[in-house]
C-alpha positions as CSV (number, residue, x, y, z in Angstrom):
1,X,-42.4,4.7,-13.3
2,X,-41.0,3.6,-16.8
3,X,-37.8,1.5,-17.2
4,X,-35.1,2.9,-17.2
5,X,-32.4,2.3,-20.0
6,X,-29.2,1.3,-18.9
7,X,-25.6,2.6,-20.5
8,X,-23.3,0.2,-20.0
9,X,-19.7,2.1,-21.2
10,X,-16.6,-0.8,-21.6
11,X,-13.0,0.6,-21.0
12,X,-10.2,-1.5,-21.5
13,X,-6.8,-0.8,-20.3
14,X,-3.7,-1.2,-22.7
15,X,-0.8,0.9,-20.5
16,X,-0.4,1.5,-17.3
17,X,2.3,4.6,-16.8
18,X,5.8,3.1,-15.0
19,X,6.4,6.1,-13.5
20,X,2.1,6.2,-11.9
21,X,2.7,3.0,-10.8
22,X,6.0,3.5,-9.2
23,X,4.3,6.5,-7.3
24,X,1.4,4.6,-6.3
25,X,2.9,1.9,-4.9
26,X,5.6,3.5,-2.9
27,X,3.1,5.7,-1.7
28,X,1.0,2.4,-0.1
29,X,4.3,1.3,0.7
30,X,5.1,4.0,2.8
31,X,2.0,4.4,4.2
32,X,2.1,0.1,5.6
33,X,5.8,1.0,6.3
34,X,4.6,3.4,9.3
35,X,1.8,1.8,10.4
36,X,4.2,-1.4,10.2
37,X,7.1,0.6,11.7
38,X,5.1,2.2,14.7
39,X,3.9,-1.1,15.7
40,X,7.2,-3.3,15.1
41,X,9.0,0.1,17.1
42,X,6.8,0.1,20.0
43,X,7.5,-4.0,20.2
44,X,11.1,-3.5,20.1
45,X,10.7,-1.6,22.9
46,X,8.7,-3.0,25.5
47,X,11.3,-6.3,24.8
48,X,14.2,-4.5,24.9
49,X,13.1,-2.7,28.0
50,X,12.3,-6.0,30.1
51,X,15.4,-7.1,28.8
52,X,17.8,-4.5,30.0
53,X,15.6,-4.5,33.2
54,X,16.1,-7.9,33.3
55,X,19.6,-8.4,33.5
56,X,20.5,-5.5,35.4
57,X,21.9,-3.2,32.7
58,X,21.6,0.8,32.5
59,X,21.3,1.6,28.9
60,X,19.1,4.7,28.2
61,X,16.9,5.1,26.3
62,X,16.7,2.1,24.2
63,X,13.1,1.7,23.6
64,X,12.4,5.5,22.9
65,X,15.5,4.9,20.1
66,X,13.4,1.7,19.1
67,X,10.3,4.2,18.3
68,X,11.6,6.5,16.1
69,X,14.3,4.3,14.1
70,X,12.2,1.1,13.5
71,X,9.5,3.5,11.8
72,X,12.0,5.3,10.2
73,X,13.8,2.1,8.7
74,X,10.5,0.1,8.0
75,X,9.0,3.2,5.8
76,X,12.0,3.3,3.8
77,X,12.1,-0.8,2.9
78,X,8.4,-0.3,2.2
79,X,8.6,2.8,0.5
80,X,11.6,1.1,-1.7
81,X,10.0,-2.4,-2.1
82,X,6.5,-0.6,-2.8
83,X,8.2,0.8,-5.7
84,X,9.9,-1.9,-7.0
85,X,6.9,-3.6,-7.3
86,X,5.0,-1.2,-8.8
87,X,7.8,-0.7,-11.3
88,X,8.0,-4.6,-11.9
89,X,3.9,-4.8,-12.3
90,X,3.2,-2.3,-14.9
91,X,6.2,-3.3,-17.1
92,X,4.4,-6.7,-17.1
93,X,1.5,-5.7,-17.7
94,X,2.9,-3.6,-20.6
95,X,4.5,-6.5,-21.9
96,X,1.5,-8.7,-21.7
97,X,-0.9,-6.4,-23.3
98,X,0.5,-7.5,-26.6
99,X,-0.7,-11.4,-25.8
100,X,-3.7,-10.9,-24.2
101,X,-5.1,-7.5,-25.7
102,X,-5.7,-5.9,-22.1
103,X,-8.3,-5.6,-19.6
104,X,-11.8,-4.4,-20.3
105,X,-13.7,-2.7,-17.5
106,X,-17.4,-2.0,-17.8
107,X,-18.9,0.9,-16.1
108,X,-23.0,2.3,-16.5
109,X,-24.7,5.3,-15.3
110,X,-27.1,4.4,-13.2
111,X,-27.0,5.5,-9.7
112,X,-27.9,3.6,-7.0
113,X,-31.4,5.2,-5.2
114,X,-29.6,5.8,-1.9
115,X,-25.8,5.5,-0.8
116,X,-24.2,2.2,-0.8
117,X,-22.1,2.6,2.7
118,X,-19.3,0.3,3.0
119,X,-18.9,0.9,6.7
């Protein structure tokens, strides 16, 4: 088999799009928001249970409210601060494009003989 030239391709970033970023990163913060929810939610309510077992109260219900309002309220605050700091990262990157020209990515076409599994 011959050699095979390689095609190296450079790319270089000089704007990222607010509005992308905002998207993008209120969409990862909803997304840990839920995960971060569910699990903070089901917390809340195994404590809470013992605890009203424990001193002999009857409140209903209080860990089933725990599992749908802490996810509830945790994807929002993600959701929000995903935003914000997707907002706040492009428009600093925007600004600093000017300095320091941007960054350069570098891509070729060569395929790898059999799929790389990350897994």
């Amino acid at each position: 088999m011959g050699r095979e030239i390689t095609m190296v391709q450079q790319l270089r970033i000089t704007r990222i799009g607010i509005g992308a970023a905002m998207r993008t990163g209120a969409l990862v913060g909803f997304g840990l928001g839920v995960v971060l929810g569910i699990l903070w939610g089901a917390m809340v309510a195994v404590f809470s249970s013992v605890i009203v077992a424990s001193l002999d109260m009857s409140v209903p219900a209080v860990g089933v409210l725990a599992l749908i309002f802490v996810p509830l309220i945790a994807a929002f605050i993600y959701t929000t601060i995903g935003a914000i700091l997707g907002f706040l990262v492009s428009l600093i990157y925007n600004l600093s494009v000017g300095l320091t020209g941007g960054l350069t990515l570098e891509a070729d076409n060569n395929r790898p003989e059999r799929p790389v599994s990350f897994i």
